[in-house]
C-alpha positions as CSV (number, residue, x, y, z in Angstrom):
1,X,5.1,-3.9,-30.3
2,X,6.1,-1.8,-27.6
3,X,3.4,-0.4,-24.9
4,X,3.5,3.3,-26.2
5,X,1.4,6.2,-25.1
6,X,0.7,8.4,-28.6
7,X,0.4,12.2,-27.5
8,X,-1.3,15.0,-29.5
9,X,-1.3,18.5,-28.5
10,X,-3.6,17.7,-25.5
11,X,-4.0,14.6,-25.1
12,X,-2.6,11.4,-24.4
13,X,-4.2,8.1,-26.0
14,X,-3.7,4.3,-26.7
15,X,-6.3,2.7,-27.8
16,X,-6.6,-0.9,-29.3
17,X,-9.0,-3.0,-31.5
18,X,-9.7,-6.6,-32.0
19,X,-10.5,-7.4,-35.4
20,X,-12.5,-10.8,-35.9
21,X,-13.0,-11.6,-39.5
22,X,-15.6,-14.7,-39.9
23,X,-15.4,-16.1,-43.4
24,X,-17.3,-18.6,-45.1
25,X,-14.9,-22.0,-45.2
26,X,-12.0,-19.8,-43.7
27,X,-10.7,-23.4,-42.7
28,X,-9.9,-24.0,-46.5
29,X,-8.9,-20.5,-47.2
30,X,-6.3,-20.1,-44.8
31,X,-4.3,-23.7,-45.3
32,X,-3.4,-21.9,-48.5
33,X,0.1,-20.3,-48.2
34,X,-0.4,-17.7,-50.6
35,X,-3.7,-16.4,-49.0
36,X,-2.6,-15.8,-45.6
37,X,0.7,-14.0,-47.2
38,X,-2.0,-11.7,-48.7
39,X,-4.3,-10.9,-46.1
40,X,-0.1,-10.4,-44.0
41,X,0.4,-7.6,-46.8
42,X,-2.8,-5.7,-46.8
43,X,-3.0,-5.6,-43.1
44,X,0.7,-4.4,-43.4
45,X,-0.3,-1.9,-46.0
46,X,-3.1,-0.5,-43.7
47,X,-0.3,0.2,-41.0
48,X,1.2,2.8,-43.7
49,X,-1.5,4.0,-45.0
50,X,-3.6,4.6,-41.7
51,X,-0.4,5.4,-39.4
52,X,-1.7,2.3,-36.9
53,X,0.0,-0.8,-36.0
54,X,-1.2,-4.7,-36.0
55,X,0.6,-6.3,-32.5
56,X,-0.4,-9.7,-34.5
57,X,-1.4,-11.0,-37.3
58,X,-2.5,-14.8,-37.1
59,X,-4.7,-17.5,-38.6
């Protein structure tokens, strides 16, 4: 992801978040290929829906 500045009609913002999710047994959860493809599409999904970006997306 590039280091873009988003504008608005007067101002001028970046602003980032660090998402932790702490799951129960995430150990197990996440050696499952088709879990962490999943939680990759939803995250995805939220970029369209919410007009944001993930920089990454890791396990």
């Amino acid at each position: 992801m590039e280091d873009e500045l988003q504008k608005s009609a007067h101002k001028v913002f970046k602003i980032k978040y660090h998402f932790v999710f702490c799951i129960k047994y995430r150990k197990d959860l996440f050696l499952v290929e088709k879990y962490v493809n999943s939680v990759k599409e939803i995250c995805l999904g939220m970029e369209k829906r919410y007009h944001m970006k993930f920089e990454t997306i890791g396990f």
